[in-house]
C-alpha positions in Angstrom: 0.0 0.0 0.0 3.3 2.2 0.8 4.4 1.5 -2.9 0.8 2.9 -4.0 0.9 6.2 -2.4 4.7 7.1 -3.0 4.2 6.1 -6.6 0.8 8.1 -7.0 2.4 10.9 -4.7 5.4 10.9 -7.0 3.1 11.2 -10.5 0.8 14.4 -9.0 4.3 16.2 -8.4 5.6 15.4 -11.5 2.2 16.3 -13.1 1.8 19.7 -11.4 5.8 21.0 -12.0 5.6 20.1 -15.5 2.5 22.2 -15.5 4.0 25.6 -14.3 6.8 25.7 -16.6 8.4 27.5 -19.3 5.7 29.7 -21.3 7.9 30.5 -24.4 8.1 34.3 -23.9 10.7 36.6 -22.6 10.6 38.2 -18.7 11.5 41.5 -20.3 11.0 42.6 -24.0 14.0 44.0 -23.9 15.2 40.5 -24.4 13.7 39.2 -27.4 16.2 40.6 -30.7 12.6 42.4 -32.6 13.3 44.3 -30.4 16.6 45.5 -29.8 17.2 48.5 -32.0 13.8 50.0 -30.8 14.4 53.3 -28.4 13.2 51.7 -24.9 15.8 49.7 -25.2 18.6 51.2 -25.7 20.4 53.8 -23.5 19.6 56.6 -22.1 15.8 55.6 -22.2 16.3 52.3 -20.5 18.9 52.6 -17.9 17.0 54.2 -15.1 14.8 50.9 -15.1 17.8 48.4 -16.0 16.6 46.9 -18.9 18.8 47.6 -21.8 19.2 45.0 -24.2 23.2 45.1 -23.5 22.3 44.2 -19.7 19.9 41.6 -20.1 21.4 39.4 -23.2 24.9 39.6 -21.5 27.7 41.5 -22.4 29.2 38.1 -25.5 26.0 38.5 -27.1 25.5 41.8 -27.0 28.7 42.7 -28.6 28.5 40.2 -31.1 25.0 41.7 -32.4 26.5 44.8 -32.6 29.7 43.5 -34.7 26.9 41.9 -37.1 24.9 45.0 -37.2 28.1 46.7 -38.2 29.1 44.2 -40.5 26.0 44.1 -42.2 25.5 47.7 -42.5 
């Protein structure tokens, strides 16, 4: 009868984190790349609430979108 509850304990758990997960979408849209070049998020518009595209993505990514950018004209 222990085996039965632990087992069915162990599903319902397993059921309801799987069920608050990941939703696909970004925390900040400063995060998703559509929206990178647009003005709230990029500086000076964005620093006083800390969500620059630069300081969300990390300082690798950032710099290599802006050598592309660059690069690409």
């Amino acid at each position: 009868m222990k085996k039965i509850a632990v087992s069915l304990a162990s599903t319902v758990l397993a059921v309801t984190l799987t069920s608050c997960g990941y939703d696909g979408g970004y925390r900040y849209p400063c995060q998703d790349s559509a929206n990178w070049d647009k003005a709230e998020c990029n500086p000076p518009i964005c620093e006083t609430s800390g969500t620059c595209s630069r300081d969300l993505v990390g300082k690798t990514v950032w710099d290599e979108y802006q050598k592309s950018k660059v690069k690409n004209g």
